[in-house]
VOTORVO-592007 format. One record per atom (N, C-alpha, C, O): residue number from 1; atom name; x, y, z. Coordinates in pm, whole numbers, plus 50000, padded with zeros to 5 digits. Example, Ala and Ser with C-alpha at 12.3 -4.5 7.8 and 13.67 -1.06 7.14 Angstrom:
! residues 2
[pt 1; "N"; [51319; 49431; 50780]] [pt 1; "CA"; [51230; 49550; 50780]] [pt 1; "C"; [51320; 49670; 50780]] [pt 1; "O"; [51424; 49668; 50846]] [pt 2; "N"; [51285; 49775; 50708]] [pt 2; "CA"; [51367; 49894; 50714]] [pt 2; "C"; [51290; 50003; 50787]] [pt 2; "O"; [51341; 50114; 50804]] 
//
This chain:
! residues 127
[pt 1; "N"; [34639; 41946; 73037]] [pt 1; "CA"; [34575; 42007; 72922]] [pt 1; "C"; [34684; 42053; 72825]] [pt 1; "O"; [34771; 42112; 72890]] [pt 2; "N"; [34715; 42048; 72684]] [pt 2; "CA"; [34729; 42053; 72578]] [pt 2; "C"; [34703; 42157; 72446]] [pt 2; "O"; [34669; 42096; 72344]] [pt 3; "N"; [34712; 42290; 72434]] [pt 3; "CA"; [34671; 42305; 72322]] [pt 3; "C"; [34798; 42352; 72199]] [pt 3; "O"; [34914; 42316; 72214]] [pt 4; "N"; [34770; 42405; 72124]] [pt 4; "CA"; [34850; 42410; 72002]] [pt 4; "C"; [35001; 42564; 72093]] [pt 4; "O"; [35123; 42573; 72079]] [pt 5; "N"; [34917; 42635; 72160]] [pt 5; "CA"; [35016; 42737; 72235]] [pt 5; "C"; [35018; 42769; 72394]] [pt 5; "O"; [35063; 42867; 72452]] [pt 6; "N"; [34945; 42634; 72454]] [pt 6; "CA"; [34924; 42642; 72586]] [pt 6; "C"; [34948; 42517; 72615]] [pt 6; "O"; [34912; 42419; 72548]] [pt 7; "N"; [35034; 42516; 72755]] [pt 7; "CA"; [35060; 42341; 72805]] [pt 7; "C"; [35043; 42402; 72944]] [pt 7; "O"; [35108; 42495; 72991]] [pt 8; "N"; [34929; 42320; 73010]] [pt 8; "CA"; [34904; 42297; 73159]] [pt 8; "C"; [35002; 42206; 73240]] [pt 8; "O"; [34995; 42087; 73211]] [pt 9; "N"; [35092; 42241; 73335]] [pt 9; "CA"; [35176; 42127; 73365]] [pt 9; "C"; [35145; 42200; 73542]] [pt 9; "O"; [35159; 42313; 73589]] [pt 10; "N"; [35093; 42047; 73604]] [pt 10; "CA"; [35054; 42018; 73726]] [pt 10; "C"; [35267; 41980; 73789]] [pt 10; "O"; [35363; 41953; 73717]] [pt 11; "N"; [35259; 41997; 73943]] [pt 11; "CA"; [35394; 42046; 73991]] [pt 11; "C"; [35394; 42130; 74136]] [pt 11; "O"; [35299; 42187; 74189]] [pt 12; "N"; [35541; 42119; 74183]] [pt 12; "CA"; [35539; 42237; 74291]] [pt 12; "C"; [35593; 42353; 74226]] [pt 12; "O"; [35696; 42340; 74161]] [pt 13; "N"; [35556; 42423; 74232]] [pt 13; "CA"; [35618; 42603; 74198]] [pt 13; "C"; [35695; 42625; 74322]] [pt 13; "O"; [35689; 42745; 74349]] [pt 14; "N"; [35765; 42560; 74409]] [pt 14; "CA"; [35849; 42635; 74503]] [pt 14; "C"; [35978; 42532; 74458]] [pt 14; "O"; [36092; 42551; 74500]] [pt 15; "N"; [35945; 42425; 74371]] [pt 15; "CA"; [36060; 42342; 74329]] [pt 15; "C"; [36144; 42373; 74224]] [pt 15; "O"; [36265; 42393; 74226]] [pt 16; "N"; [36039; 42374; 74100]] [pt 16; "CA"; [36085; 42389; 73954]] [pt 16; "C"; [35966; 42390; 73939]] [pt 16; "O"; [35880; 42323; 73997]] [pt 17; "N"; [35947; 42537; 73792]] [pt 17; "CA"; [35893; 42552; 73669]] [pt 17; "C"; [35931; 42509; 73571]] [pt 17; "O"; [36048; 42541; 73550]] [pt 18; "N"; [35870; 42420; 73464]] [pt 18; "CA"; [35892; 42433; 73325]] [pt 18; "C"; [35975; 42517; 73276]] [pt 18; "O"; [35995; 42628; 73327]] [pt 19; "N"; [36046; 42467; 73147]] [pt 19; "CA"; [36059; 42626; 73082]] [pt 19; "C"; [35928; 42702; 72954]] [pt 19; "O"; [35856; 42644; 72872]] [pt 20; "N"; [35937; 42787; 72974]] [pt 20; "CA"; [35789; 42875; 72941]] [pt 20; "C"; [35868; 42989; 72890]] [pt 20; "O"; [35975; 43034; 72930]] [pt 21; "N"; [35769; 43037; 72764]] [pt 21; "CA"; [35835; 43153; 72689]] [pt 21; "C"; [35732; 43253; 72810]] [pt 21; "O"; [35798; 43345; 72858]] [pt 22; "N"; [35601; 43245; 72854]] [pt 22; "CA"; [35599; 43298; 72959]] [pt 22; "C"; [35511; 43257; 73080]] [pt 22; "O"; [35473; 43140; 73082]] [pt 23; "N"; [35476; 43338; 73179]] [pt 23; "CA"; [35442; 43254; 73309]] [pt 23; "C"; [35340; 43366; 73356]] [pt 23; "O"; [35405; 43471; 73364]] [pt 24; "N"; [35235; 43384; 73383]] [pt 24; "CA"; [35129; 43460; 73406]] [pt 24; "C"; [35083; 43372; 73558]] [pt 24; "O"; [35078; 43250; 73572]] [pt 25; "N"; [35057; 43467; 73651]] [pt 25; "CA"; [35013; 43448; 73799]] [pt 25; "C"; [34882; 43526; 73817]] [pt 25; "O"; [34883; 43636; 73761]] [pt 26; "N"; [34785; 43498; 73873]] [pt 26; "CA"; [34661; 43577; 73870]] [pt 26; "C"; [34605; 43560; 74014]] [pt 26; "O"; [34542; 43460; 74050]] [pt 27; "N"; [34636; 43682; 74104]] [pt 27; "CA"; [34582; 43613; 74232]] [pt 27; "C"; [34683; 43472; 74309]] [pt 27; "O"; [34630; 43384; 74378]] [pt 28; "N"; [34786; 43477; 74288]] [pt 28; "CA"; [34868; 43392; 74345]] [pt 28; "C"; [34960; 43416; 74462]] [pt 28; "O"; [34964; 43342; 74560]] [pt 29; "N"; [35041; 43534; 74444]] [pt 29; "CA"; [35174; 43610; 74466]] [pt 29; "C"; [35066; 43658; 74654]] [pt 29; "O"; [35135; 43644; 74755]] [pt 30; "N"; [34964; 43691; 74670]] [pt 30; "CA"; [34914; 43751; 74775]] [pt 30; "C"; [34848; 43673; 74869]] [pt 30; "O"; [34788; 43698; 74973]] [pt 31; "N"; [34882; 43537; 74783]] [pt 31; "CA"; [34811; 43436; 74960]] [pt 31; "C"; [34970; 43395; 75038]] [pt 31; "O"; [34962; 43357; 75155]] [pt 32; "N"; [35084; 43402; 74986]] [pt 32; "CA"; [35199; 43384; 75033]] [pt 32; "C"; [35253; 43444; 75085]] [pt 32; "O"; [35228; 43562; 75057]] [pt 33; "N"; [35388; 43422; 75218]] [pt 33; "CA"; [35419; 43537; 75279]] [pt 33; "C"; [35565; 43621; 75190]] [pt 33; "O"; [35638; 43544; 75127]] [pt 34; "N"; [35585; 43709; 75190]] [pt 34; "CA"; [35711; 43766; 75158]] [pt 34; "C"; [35862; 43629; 75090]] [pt 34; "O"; [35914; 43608; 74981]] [pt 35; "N"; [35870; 43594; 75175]] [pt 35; "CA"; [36018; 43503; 75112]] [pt 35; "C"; [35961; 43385; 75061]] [pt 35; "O"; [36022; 43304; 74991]] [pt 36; "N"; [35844; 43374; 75094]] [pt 36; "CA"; [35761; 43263; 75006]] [pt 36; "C"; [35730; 43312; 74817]] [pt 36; "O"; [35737; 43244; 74715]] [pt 37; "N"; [35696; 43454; 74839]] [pt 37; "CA"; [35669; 43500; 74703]] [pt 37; "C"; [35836; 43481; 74575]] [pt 37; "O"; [35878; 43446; 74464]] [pt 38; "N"; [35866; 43540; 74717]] [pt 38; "CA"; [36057; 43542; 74650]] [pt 38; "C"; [36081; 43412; 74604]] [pt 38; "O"; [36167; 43415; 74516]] [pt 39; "N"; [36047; 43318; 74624]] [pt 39; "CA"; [36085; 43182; 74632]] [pt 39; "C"; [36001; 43142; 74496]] [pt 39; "O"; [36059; 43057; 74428]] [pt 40; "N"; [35883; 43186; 74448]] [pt 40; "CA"; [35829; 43141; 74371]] [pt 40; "C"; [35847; 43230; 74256]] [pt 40; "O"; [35811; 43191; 74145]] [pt 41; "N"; [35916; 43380; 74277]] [pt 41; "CA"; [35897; 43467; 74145]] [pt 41; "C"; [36081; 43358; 74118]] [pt 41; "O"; [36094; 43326; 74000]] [pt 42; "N"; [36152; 43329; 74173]] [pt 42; "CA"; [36291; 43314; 74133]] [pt 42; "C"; [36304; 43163; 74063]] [pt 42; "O"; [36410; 43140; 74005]] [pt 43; "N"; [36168; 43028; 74064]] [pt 43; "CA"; [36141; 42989; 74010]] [pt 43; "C"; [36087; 42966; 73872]] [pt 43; "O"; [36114; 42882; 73786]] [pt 44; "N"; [35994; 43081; 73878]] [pt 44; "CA"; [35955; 43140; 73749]] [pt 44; "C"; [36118; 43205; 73672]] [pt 44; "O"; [36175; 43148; 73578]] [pt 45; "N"; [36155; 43298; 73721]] [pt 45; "CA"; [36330; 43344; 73654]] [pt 45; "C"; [36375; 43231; 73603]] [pt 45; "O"; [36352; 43226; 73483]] [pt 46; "N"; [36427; 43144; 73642]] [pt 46; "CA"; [36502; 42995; 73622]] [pt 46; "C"; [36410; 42975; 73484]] [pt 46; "O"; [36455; 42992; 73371]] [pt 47; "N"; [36273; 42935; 73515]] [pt 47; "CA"; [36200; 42863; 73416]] [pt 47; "C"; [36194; 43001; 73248]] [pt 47; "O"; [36171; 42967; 73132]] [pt 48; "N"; [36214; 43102; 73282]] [pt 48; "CA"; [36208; 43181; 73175]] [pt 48; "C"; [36338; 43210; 73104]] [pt 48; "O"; [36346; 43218; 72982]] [pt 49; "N"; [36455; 43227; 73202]] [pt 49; "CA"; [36559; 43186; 73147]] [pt 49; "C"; [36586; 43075; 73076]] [pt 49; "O"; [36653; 43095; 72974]] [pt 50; "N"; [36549; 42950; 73103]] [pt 50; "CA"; [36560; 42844; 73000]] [pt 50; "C"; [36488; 42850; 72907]] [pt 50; "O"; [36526; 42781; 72813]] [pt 51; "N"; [36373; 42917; 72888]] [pt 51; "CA"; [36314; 42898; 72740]] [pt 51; "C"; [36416; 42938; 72670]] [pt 51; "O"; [36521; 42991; 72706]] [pt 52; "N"; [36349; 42885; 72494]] [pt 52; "CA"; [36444; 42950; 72386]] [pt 52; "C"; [36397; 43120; 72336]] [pt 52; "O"; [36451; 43200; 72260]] [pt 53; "N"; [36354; 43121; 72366]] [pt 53; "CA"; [36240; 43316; 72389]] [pt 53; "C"; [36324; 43401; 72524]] [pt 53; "O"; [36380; 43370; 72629]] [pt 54; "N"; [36288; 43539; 72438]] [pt 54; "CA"; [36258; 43631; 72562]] [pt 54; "C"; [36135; 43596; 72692]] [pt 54; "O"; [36012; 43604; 72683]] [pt 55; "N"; [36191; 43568; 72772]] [pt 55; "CA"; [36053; 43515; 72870]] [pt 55; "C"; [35974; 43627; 72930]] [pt 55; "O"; [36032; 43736; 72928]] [pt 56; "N"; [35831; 43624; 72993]] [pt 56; "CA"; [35788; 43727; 73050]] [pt 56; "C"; [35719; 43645; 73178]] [pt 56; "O"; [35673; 43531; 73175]] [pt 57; "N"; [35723; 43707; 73257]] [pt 57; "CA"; [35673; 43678; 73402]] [pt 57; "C"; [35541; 43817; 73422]] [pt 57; "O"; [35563; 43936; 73447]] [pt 58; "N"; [35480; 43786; 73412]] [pt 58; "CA"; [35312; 43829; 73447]] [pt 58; "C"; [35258; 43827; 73573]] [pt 58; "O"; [35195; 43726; 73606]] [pt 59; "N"; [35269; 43919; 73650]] [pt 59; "CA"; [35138; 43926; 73839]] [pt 59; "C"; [35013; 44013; 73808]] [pt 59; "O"; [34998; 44134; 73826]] [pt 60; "N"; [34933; 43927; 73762]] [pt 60; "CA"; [34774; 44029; 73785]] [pt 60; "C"; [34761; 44027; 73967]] [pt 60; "O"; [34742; 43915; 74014]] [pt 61; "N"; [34769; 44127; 74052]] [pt 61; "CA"; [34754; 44085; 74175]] [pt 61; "C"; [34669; 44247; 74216]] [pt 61; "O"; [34637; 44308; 74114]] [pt 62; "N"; [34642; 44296; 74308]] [pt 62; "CA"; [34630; 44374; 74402]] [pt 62; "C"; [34766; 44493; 74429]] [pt 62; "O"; [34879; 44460; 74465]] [pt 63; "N"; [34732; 44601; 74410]] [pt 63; "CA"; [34855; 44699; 74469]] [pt 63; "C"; [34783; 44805; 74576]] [pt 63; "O"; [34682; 44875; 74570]] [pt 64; "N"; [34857; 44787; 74649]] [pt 64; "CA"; [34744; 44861; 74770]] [pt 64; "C"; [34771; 45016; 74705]] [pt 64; "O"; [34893; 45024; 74686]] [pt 65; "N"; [34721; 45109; 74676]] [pt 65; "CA"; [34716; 45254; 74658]] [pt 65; "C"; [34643; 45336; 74764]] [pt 65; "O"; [34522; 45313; 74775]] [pt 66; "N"; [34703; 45440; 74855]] [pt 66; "CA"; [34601; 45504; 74969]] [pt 66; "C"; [34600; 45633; 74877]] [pt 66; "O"; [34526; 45727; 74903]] [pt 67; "N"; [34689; 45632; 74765]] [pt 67; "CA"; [34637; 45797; 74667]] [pt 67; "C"; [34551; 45760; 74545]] [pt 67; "O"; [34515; 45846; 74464]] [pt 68; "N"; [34523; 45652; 74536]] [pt 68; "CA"; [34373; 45639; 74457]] [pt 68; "C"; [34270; 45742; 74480]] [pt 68; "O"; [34218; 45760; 74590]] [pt 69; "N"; [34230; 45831; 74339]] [pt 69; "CA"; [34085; 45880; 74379]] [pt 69; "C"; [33990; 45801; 74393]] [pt 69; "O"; [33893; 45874; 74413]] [pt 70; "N"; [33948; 45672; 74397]] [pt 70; "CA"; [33860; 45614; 74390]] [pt 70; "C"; [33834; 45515; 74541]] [pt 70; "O"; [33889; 45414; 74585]] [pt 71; "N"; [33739; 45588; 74583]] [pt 71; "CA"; [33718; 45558; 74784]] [pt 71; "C"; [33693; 45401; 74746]] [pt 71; "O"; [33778; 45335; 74806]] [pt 72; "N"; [33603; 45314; 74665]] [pt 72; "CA"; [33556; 45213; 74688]] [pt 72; "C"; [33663; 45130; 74626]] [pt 72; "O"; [33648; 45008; 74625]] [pt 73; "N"; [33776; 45189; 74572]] [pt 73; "CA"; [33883; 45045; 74506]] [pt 73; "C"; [33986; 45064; 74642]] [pt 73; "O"; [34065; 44972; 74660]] [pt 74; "N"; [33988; 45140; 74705]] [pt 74; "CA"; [34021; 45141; 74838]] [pt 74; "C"; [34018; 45057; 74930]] [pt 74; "O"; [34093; 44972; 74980]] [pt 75; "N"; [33855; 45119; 74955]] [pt 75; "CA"; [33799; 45043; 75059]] [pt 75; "C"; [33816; 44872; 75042]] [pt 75; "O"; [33845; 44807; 75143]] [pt 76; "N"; [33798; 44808; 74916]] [pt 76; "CA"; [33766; 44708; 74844]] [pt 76; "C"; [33919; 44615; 74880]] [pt 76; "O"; [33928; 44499; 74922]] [pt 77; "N"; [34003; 44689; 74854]] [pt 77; "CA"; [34145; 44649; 74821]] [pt 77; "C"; [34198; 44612; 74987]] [pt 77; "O"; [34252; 44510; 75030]] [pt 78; "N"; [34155; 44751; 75061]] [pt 78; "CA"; [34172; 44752; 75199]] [pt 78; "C"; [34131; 44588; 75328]] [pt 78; "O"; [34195; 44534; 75418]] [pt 79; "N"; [33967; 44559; 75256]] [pt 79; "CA"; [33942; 44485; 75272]] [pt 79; "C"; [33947; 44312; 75271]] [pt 79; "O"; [33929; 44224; 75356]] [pt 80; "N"; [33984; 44316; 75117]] [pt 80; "CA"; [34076; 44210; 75096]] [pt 80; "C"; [34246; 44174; 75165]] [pt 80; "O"; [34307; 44069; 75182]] [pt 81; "N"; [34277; 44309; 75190]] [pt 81; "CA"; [34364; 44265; 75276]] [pt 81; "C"; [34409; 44208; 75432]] [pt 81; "O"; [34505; 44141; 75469]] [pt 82; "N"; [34284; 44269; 75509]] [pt 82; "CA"; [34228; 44231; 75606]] [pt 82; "C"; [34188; 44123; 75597]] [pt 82; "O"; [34200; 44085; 75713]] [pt 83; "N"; [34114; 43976; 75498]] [pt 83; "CA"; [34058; 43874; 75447]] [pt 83; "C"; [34190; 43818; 75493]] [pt 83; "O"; [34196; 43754; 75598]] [pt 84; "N"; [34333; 43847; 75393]] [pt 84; "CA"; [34404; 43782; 75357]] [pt 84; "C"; [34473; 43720; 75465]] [pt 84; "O"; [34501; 43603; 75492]] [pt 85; "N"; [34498; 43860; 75537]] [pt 85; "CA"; [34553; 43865; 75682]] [pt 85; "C"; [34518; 43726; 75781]] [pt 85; "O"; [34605; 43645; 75814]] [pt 86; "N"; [34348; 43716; 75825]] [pt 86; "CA"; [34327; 43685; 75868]] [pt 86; "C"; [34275; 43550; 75819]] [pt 86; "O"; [34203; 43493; 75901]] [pt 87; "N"; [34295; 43480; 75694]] [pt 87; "CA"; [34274; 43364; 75591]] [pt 87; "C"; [34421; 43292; 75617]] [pt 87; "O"; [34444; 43220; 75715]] [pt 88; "N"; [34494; 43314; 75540]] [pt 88; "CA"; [34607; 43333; 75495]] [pt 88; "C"; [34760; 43365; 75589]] [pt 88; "O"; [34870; 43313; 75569]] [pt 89; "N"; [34728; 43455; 75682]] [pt 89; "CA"; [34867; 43498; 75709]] [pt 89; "C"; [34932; 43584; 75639]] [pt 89; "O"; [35044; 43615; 75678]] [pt 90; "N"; [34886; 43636; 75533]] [pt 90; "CA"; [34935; 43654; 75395]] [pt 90; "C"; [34894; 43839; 75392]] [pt 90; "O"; [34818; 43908; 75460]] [pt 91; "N"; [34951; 43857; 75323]] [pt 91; "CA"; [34857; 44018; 75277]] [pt 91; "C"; [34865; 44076; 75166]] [pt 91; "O"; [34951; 44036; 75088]] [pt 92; "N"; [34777; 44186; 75130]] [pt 92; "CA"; [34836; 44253; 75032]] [pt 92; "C"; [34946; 44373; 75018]] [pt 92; "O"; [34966; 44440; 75120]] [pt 93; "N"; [35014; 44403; 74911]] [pt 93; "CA"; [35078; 44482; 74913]] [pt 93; "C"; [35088; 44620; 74848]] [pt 93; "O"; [35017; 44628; 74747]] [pt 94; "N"; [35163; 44741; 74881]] [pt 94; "CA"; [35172; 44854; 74841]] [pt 94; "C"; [35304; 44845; 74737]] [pt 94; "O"; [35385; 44753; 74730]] [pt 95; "N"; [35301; 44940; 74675]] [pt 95; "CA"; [35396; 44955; 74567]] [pt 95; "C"; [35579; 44916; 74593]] [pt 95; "O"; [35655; 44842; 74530]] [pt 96; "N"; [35598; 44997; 74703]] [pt 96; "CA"; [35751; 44937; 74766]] [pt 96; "C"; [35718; 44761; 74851]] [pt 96; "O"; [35813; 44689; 74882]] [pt 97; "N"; [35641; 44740; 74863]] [pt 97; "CA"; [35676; 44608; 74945]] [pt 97; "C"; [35656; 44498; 74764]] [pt 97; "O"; [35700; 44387; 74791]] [pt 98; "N"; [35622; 44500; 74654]] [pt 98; "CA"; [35619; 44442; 74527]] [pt 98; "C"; [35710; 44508; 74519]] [pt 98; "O"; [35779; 44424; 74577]] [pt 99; "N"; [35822; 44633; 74487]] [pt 99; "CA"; [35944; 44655; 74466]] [pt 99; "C"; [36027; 44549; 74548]] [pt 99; "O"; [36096; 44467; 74487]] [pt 100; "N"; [36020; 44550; 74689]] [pt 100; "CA"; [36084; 44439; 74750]] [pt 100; "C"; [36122; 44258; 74716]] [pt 100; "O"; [36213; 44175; 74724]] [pt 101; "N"; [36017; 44272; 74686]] [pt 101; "CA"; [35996; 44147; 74693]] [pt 101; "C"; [36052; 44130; 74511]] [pt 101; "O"; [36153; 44061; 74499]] [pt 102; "N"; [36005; 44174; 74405]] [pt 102; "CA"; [36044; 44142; 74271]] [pt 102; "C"; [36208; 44176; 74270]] [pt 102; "O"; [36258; 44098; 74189]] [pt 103; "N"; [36294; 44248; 74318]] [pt 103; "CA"; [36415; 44284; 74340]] [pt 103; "C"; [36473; 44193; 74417]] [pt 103; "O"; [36594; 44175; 74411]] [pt 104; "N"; [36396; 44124; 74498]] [pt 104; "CA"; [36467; 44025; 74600]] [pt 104; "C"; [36470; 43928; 74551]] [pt 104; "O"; [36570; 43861; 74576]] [pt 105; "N"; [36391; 43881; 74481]] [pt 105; "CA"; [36411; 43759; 74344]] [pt 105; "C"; [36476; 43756; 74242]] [pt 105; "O"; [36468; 43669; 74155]] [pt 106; "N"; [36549; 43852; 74242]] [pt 106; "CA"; [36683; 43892; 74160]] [pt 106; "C"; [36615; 43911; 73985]] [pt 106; "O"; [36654; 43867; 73877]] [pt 107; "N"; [36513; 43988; 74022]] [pt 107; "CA"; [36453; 44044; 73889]] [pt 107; "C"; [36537; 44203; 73836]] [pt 107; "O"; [36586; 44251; 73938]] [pt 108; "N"; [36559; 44268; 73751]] [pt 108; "CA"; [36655; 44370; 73656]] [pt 108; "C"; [36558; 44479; 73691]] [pt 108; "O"; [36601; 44592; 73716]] [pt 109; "N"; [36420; 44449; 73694]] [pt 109; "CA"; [36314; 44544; 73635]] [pt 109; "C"; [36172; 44485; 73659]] [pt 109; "O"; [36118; 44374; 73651]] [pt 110; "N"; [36139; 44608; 73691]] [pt 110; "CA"; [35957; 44553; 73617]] [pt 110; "C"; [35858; 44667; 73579]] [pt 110; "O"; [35899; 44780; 73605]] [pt 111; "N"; [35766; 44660; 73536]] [pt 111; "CA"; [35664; 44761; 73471]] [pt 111; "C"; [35513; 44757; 73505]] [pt 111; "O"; [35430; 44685; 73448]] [pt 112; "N"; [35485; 44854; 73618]] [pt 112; "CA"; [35347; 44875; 73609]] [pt 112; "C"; [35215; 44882; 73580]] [pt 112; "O"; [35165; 44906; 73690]] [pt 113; "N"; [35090; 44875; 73469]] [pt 113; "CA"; [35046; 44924; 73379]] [pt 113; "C"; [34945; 44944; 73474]] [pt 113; "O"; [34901; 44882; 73571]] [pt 114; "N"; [34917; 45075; 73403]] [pt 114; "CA"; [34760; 45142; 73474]] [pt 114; "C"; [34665; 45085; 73415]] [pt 114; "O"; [34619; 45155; 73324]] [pt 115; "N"; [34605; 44964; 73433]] [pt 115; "CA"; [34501; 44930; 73372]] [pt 115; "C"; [34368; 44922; 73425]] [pt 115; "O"; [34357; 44911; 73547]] [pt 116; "N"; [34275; 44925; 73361]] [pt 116; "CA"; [34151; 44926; 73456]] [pt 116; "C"; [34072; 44799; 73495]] [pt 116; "O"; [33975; 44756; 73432]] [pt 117; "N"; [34128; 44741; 73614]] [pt 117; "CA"; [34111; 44595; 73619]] [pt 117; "C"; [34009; 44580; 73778]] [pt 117; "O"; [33991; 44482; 73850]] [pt 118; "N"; [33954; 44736; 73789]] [pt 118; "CA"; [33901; 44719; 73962]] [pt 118; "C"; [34007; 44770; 74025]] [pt 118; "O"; [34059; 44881; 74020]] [pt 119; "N"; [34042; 44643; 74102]] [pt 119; "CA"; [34130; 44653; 74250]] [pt 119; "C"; [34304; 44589; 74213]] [pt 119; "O"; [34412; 44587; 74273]] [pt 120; "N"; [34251; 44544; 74083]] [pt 120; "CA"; [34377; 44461; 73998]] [pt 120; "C"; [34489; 44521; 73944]] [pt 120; "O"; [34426; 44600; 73874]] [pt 121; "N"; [34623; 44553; 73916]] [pt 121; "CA"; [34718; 44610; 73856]] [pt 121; "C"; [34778; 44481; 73797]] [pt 121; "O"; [34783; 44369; 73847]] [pt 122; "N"; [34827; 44531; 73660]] [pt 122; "CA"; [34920; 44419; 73552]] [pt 122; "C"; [35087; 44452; 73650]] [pt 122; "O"; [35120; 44554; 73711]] [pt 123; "N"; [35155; 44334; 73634]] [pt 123; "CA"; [35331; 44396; 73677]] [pt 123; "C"; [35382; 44318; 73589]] [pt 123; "O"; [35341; 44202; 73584]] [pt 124; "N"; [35475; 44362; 73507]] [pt 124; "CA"; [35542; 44273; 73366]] [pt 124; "C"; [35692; 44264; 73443]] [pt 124; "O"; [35758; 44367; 73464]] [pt 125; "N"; [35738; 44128; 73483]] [pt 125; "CA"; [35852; 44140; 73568]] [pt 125; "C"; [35982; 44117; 73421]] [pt 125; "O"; [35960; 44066; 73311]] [pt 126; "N"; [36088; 44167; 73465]] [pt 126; "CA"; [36201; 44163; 73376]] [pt 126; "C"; [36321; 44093; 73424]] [pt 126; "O"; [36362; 44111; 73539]] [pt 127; "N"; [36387; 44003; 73331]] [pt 127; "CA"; [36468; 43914; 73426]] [pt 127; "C"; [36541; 43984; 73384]] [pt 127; "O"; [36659; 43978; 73418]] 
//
């Protein structure tokens, strides 16, 4: 697919990315295990570094929170991780294990946003 500011390009993501002014993941980063994620955020790095732009790397994913006031994005979040577990191999994660893992991909930085997405958190990674 093709449009005037979007190019779909079919590929392995554990090989090479494109270069991309940026790279948005939605639900991706949490069916993989740990050095698998690493493997694919440091792909994305490579591919954002080569654009001619500031690049941005985008994870809409899951952040596990147990200090959420909210029992059912909990429970919800809790549950999906248990899914993942037992789907997957895979799980979700809490705030230091996404510190881990975006730092271990030799990312500078990244940024949180409290957004109200459900069970969803934005992470704006920084190369």
């Amino acid at each position: 697919m093709k449009t005037d500011s979007i190019d779909v390009v079919g590929g392995d993501m554990f090989q090479k990315i494109p270069p991309a002014d940026a790279i948005f993941l939605k639900n991706v980063l949490h069916d993989w295990a740990d050095e698998d994620c690493i493997r694919i955020l440091e792909r994305c790095k490579e591919a954002i570094k080569s654009s001619k732009n500031d690049g941005k790397v985008i994870v809409v994913d899951i952040i596990l929170d147990f200090e959420n006031d909210d029992p059912k994005v909990t429970e919800t979040s809790l549950l999906l991780d248990i899914s993942m577990m037992c789907l997957h191999g895979s799980q979700e994660r809490n705030k230091q294990e996404w510190h881990d893992i975006i730092l271990g991909a030799g990312y500078s930085g990244y940024k949180i946003y409290p957004v109200q997405l459900g069970v969803y958190s934005v992470i704006e990674l920084s190369p």
